[in-house]
Wavefront OBJ file of the C-alpha trace (Angstrom):
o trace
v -50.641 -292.354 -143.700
v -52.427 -290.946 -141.018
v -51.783 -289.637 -137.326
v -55.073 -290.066 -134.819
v -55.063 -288.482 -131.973
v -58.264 -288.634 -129.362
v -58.791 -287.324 -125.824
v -60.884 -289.686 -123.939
v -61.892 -290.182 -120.222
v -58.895 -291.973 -118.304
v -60.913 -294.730 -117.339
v -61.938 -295.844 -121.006
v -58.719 -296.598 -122.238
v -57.827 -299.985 -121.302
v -61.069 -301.050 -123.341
v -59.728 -298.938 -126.166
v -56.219 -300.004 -126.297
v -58.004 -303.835 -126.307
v -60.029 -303.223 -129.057
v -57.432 -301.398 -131.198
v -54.843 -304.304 -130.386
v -57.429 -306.884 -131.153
v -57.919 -305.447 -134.719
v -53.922 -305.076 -135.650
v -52.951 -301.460 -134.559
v -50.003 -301.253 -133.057
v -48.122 -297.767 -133.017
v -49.742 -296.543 -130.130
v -48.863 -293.607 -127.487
v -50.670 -293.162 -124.508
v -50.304 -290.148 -122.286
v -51.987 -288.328 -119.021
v -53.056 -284.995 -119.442
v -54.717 -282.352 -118.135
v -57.578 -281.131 -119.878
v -61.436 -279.838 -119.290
v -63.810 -282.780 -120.616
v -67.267 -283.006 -118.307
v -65.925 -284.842 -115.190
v -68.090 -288.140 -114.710
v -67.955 -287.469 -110.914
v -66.273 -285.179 -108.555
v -63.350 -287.916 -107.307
v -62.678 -287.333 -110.875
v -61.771 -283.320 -110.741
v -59.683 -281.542 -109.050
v -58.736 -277.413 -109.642
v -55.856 -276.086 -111.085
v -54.344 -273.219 -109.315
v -52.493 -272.966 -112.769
v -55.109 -272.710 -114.846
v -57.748 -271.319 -112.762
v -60.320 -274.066 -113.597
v -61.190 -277.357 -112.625
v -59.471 -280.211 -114.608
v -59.952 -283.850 -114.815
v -56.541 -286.293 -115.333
v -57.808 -287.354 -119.842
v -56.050 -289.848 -121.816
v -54.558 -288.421 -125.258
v -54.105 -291.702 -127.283
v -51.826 -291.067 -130.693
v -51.925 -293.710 -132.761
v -50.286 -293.713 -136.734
v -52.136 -296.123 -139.547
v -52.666 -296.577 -142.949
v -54.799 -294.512 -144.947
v -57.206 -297.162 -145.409
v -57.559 -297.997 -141.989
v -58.258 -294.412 -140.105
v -62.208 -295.403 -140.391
v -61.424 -298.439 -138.631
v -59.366 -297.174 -136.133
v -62.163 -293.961 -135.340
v -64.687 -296.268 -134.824
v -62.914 -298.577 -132.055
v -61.759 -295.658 -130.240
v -65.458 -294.150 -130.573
v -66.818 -297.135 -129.595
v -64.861 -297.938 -126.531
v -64.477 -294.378 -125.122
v -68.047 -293.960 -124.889
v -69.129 -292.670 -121.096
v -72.963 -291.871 -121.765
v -72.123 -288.667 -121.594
v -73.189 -286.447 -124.920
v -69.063 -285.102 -124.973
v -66.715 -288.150 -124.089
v -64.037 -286.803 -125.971
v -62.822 -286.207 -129.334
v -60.910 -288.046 -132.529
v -58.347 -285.396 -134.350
v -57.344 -287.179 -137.925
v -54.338 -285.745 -139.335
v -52.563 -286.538 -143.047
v -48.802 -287.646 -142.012
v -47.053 -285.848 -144.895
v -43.413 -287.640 -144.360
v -42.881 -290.519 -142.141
v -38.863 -291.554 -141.448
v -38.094 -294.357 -139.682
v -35.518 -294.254 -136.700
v -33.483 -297.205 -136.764
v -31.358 -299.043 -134.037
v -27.611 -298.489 -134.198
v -26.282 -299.072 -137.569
v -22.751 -300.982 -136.543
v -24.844 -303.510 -134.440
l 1 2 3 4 5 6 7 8 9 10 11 12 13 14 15 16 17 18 19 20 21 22 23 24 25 26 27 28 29 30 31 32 33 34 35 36 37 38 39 40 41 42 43 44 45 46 47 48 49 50 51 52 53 54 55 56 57 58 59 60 61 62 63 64 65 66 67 68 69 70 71 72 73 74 75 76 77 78 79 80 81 82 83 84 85 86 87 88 89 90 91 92 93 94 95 96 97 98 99 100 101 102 103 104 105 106 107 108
């Protein structure tokens, strides 16, 4: 199996979420979080006193698949985060070396 991850520009991801729903993924996580991507404009940056730089609010999408379906899955998201900018973002794929399932509450 395999674990994607990608950091995208917050206002790409409902297209990518479509497309990856469209074609059958399904074990998706969606978070906001702060990170240093090109801002496409300034509404979209703001400064962290934190960090000392400016930030812009990113999407990191996780999503887990089959082996056989990673290439699939790195294309949508490649395809749908794209901004015009030259760096929209990046795709992390990761081999899942165990995967155990949590199940409900056995005495129901």
């Amino acid at each position: 199996m395999k674990e994607i991850k990608a950091i995208i520009h917050r206002n790409r991801i409902a297209d990518v979420v479509h497309a990856l729903k469209s074609a059958g993924f399904s074990n998706l996580c969606i978070a906001d979080v702060k990170g240093m991507l090109k801002a496409l404009d300034n509404k979209e940056q703001n400064y962290s006193v934190e960090l000392g730089e400016a930030v812009i609010t990113e999407i990191r999408l996780e999503l887990v698949c089959e082996d056989a379906q990673a290439d699939e899955a790195t294309r949508l998201i490649q395809q749908q985060a794209r901004t015009g900018q030259p760096d929209a973002g990046w795709i992390f794929v990761n081999d899942i070396g165990q995967v155990i399932r949590i199940e409900g509450d056995p005495e129901t």
